[in-house]
N, C-alpha and C positions, 0 to 999 in steps of 0.2 A: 641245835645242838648236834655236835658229831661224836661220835666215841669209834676209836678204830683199834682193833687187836691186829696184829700180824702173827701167822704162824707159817712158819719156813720161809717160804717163797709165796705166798698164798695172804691179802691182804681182804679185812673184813672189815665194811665201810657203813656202818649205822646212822643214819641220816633222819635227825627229828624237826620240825618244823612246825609252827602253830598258823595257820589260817583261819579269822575267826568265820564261817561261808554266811550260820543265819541266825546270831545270839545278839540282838541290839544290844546286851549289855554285857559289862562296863564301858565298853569305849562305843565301837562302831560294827558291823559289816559287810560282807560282798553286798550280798541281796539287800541288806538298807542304800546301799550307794545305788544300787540298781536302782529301786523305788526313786528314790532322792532324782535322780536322773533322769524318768520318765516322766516326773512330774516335770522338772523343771524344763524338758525337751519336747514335751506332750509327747512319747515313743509309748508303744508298751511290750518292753521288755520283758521275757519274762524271769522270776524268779530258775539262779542255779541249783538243781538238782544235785542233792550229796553226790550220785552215782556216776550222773556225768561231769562234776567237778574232780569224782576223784579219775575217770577217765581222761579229762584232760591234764590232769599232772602227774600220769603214769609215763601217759604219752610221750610227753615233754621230757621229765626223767629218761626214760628212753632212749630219746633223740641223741639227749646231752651225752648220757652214758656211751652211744654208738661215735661219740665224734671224738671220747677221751679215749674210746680205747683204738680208736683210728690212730689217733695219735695226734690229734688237732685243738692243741693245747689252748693256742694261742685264741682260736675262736672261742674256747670254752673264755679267757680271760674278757675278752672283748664283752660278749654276753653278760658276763658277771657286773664288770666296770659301768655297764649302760644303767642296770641300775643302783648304782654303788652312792650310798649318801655321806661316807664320813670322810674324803679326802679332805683335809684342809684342818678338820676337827681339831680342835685343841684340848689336850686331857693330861689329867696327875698319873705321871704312874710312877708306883710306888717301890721301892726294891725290897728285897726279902732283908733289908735291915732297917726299913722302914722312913728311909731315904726318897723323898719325893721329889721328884723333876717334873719339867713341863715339857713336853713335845707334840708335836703335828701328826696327825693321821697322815701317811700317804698312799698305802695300798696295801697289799698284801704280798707277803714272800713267796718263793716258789716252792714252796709246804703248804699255801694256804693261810699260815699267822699272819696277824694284823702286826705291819710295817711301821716304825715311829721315830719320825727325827726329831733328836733331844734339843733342847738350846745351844746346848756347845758342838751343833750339826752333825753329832753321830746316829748312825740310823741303827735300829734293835729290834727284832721282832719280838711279840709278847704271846706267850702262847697259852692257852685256855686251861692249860690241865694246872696248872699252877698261879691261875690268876681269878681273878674275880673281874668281870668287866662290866660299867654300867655306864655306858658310849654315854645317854642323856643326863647323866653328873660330869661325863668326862672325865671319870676315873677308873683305873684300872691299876687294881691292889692284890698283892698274893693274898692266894689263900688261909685262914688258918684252919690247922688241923687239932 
């Protein structure tokens, strides 16, 4: 999730993210995949450290952060795309008159919204603050207030 204010010239970038690192439940995580690994590689890896998990995704954050304000947009894009799972997606989305179409995931615009060509091949970007998005139903419906 992002939430961004702007004031003046001056933009404010809040960035939330859930990694699950070491709560086997409800689904999976890091350090179970670790174990799972080691068994099955005979390695022994060891369990990641909150501390130094959260130092290596400051780091990285960091990094990224030093190449966007370089002005190396395009590498930030590349990076993203590597691991990018929904080009091709197929999903409802729905229009604030409750008007549903079908169109294809293809990327993202250059804001960041997820990019979407309709059936009758127009492309539209859908943007968060007014939508509701649940990529794994493939729908994406405004919000109600």
């Amino acid at each position: 999730m992002i939430s961004t204010s702007v004031f003046s010239d001056v933009a404010v970038v809040n960035i939330g993210c859930g990694i699950n690192l070491d709560n086997l439940l409800p689904t999976t995580c890091v350090n179970e995949l670790i174990r799972l690994s080691n068994v099955e590689k005979k390695t022994e890896l060891p369990p990641i450290a909150y501390e130094e998990f959260f130092a290596i995704i400051f780091n990285e954050i960091e990094s990224v952060y030093n190449l966007v304000q370089g002005g190396d947009l395009d590498l930030l894009f590349e990076l993203y795309y590597k691991y990018w799972l929904h080009s091709g997606s197929e999903v409802m989305v729905t229009d604030k008159d409750g008007v549903a179409s079908m169109a294809s995931v293809i990327g993202i615009d250059e804001f960041g919204f997820l990019k979407v060509r309709l059936k009758d091949g127009s492309l539209t970007s859908v943007q968060p603050d007014g939508n509701s998005f649940d990529i794994l139903k493939g729908l994406i419906v405004p919000k109600r207030f």
